[in-house]
N, C-alpha and C positions, 0 to 999 in steps of 0.2 A: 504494500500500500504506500501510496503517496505521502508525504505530512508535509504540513507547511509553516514555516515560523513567522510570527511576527514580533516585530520590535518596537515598543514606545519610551519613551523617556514619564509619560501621563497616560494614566485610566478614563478622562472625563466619561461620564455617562453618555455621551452622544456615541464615540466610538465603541464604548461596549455594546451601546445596541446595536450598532453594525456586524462586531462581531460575533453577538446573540445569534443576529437573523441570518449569516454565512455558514459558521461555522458546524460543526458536531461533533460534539464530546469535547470541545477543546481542553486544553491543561493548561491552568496559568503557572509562568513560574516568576516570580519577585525576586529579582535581587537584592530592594531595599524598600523600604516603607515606599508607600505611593507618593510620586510629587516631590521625592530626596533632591536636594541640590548637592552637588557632588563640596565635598571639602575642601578640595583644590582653589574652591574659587573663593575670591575673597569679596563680599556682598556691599554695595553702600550706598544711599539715599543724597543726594542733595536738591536744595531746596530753590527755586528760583519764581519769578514772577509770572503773571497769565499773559503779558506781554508776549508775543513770539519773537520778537527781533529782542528780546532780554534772553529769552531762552535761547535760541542761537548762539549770541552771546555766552553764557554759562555755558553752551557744548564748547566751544570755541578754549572756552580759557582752564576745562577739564582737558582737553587733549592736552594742549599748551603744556600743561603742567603734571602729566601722568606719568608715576615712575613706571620704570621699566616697562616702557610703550615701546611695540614691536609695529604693533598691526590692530584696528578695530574694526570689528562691525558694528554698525549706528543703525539699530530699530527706529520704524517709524508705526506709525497705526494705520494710516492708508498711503495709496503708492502715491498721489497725488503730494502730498508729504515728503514723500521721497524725492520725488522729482524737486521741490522746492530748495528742501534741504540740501541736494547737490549742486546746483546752482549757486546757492548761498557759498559752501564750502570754498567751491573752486576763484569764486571773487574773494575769496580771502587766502588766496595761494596754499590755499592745503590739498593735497597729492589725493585723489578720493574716486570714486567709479560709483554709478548707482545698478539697483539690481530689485525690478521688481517686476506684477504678474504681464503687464502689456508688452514688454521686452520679448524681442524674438529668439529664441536659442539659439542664432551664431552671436547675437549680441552680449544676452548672459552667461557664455561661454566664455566670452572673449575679456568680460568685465571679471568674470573670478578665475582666470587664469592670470591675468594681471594681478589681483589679489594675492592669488598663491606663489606666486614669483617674486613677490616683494616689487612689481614695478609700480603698483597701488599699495597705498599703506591702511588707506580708509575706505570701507566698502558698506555704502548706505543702502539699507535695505527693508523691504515688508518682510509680515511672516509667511507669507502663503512664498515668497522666490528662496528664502532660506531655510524650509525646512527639509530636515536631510541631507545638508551640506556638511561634505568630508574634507575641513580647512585644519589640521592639526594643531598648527602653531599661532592659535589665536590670543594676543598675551590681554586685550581689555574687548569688554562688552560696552556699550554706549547703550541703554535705553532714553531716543531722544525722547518718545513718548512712553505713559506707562501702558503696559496691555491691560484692554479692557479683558480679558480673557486670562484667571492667574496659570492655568495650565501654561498659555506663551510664555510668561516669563521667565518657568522651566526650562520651554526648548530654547528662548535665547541664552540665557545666561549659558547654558549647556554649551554652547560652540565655543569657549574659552574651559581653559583647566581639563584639560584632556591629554590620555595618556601620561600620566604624572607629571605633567607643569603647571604650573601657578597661574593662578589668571585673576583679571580684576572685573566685576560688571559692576556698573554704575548708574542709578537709573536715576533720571530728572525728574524732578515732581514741583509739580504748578498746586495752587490752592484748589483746583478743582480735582486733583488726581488722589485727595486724601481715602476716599473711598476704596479705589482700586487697589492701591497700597496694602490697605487692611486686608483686603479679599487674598492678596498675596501672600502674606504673612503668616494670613490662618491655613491658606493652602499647603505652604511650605515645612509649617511649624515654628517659625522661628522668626523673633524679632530683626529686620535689618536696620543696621547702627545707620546713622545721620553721619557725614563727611563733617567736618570741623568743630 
């Protein structure tokens, strides 16, 4: 007989009902409580204004100043987002590619091989163009926005601190993001610290 594996880093209830209504007899197997953020990674909150050109801003002066900054992915909540956010970058001479769903595979292709070659340092992106990306050596996370959804902030923060390296995620939060935060928190288990 055939068998088939599946892998998730999250359980959300939508995907088990999917895997309810496929599968037969399936076997779950856990390697760590549900929704684990790996140890590797070193988790942290800062705080900035509802303003957008303040928050740009605030990403702007976290790269600036992040130790042992290799390479980032910069989350966004919609691609529209993305697209802005990369325009922004590039008028402020930081080295960056964007990567999200309307992009055509020779294009996203060509934008995370330049990632993965070190000739992009910063690669802005949605959740739906990076999930399942195989980038090893990813040393900071950026959440520009926070996810409405606390399963995503699993699989982002995830693409850092893999195969035993250290990595930093660091997610930006506006007064309206206090809510999502929370959702995160309780999903994870674990309080994330405030940066300064």
């Amino acid at each position: 007989t055939r068998q088939t594996l599946f892998f998730t880093a999250t359980m959300p209830p939508e995907i088990q009902r999917i895997a309810d209504t496929f599968l037969h007899n399936p076997v779950r197997v856990e390697v760590s409580k549900p929704a684990t953020t790996a140890t590797t990674i070193k988790q942290m909150l800062v705080s900035t204004g509802r303003d957008p050109a303040e928050k740009r801003e605030t990403l702007r002066r976290l790269i600036r100043s992040a130790e042992g900054f290799k390479n980032a992915i910069i989350f966004c909540n919609r691609k529209r987002e993305v697209a802005h956010l990369h325009r922004s970058l590039l008028r402020h001479k930081f080295n960056a590619a964007a990567l999200h769903g309307d992009m055509d595979q020779p294009a996203r292709m060509a934008a995370l091989e330049s990632f993965r070659n070190g000739d992009i340092t910063l690669l802005v992106a949605s959740d739906v163009a990076a999930r399942g990306l195989d980038i090893p050596a990813v040393s900071h996370i950026f959440n520009f926005d926070v996810p409405h959804h606390p399963d995503d902030y699993v699989h982002r923060i995830g693409r850092t601190g893999r195969a035993g390296l250290s990595g930093t995620a660091i997610t930006i939060v506006a007064p309206i993001d206090q809510k999502a935060v929370g959702a995160i928190e309780r999903l994870i288990g674990q309080t994330v610290p405030w940066m300064g």
